[in-house]
C-alpha positions in Angstrom: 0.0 0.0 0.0 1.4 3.4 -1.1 1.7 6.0 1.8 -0.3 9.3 1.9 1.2 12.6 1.5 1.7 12.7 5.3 4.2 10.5 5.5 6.1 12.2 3.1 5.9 15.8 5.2 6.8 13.9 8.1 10.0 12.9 6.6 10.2 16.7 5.2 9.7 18.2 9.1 12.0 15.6 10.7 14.8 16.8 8.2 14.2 20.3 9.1 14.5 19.5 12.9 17.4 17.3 12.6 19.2 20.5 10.8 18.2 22.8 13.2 17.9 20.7 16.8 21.2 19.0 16.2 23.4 21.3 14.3 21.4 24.9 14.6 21.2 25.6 10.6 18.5 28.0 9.6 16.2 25.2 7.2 13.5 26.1 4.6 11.7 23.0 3.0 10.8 23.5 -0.3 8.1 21.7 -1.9 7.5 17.9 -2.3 8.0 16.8 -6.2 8.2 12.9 -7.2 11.2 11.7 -9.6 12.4 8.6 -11.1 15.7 9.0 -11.0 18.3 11.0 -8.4 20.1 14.3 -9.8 23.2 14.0 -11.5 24.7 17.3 -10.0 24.5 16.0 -5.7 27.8 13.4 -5.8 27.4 12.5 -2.3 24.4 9.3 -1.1 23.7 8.6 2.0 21.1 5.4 1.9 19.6 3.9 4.7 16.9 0.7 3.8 13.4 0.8 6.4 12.6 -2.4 7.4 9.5 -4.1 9.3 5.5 -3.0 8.6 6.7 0.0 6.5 9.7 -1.4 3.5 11.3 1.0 1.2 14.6 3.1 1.3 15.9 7.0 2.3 18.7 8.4 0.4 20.0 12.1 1.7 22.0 13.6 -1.1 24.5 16.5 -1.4 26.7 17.5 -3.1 30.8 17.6 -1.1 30.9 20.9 0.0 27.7 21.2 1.2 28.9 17.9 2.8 32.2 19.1 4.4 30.6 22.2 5.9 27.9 19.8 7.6 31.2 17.4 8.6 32.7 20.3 10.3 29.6 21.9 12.1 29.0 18.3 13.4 32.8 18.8 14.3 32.4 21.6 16.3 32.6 24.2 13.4 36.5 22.8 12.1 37.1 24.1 8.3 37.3 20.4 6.5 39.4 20.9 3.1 38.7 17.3 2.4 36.3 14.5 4.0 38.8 11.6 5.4 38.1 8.2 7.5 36.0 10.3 9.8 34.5 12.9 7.9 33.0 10.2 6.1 31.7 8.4 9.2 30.2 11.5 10.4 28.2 11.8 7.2 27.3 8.5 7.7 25.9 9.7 11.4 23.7 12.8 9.7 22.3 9.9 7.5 21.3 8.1 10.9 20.2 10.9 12.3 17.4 11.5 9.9 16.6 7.9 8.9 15.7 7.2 12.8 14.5 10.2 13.2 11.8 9.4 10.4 11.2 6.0 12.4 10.6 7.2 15.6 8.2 9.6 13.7 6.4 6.8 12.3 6.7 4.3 15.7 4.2 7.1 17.4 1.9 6.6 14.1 1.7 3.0 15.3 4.1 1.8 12.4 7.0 -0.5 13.2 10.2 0.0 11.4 13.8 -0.8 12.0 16.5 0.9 9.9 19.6 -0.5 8.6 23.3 0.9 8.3 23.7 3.4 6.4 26.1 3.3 3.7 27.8 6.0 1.5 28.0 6.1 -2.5 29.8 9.3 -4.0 30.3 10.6 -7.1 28.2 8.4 -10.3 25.0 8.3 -7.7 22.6 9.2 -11.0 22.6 5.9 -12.6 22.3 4.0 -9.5 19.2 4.2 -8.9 15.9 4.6 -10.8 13.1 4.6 -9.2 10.1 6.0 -8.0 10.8 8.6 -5.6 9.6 11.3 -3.3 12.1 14.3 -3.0 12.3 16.5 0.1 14.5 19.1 -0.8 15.8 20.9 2.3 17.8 24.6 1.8 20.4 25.3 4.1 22.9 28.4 4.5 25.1 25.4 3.3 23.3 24.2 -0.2 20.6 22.0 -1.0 20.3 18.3 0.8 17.5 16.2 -1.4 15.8 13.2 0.7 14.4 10.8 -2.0 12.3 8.3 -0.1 10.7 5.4 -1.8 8.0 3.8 1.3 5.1 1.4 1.4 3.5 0.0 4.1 3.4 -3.9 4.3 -0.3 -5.5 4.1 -1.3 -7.1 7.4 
């Protein structure tokens, strides 16, 4: 079963407050769109798979500078020239941060999820994926992070 609208703003206000709560960035959501395929010019993924009575998947993407400024805010506001070992793990950690986010949103609608590990794909992330998405796209005073999220809820 294909999830309503809702769903697909909660993910868009959990973003928002995982920006602002946990790293104090000034956030403007713009509007919901679908799309087929991710956009060629963000070269950082972050994907996370949902797991349990909701399936499907959430992929943050950025591009690397809008990447390395989050990396050094998370870092205490450090100037990153280039994301290493743990910049990369950080990223990583913002990924988590929304995707559990998004499940604890949907746990208080009643909806059991798990979430897996998040893992990282950079550069070529275009041609990885096509399929039907929803895109969040979230402005911050450090560029534009796109959540494509691709959910259904599991028949009882």
């Amino acid at each position: 079963m294909a999830l309503s609208l809702e769903y697909y703003k909660a993910v868009s206000r959990v973003g928002s407050n995982v920006l602002s709560g946990y790293l104090g960035m000034t956030v403007s959501t713009m509007e919901l769109r679908e799309q087929v395929k991710l956009e060629a010019e963000q070269d950082i993924a972050v994907k996370i798979e949902m797991l349990g009575q909701l399936d499907g998947r959430i992929i943050c993407t950025m591009n690397e500078e809008t990447a390395k400024q989050i990396v050094g805010r998370m870092f205490g506001g450090m100037e990153i020239q280039h994301l290493d070992e743990m910049g990369w793990s950080a990223i990583k950690e913002f990924g988590n941060w929304f995707v559990s986010g998004i499940a604890t949103e949907f746990s208080n609608q009643g909806i059991e999820v798990n979430i897996s590990h998040p893992s990282i794909e950079q550069n070529d992330i275009a041609g990885e994926y096509s399929d039907h998405f929803v895109v969040t796209p979230l402005e911050s005073e450090y560029g534009i992070i796109d959540i494509y999220s691709k959910l259904v809820i599991k028949s009882a």
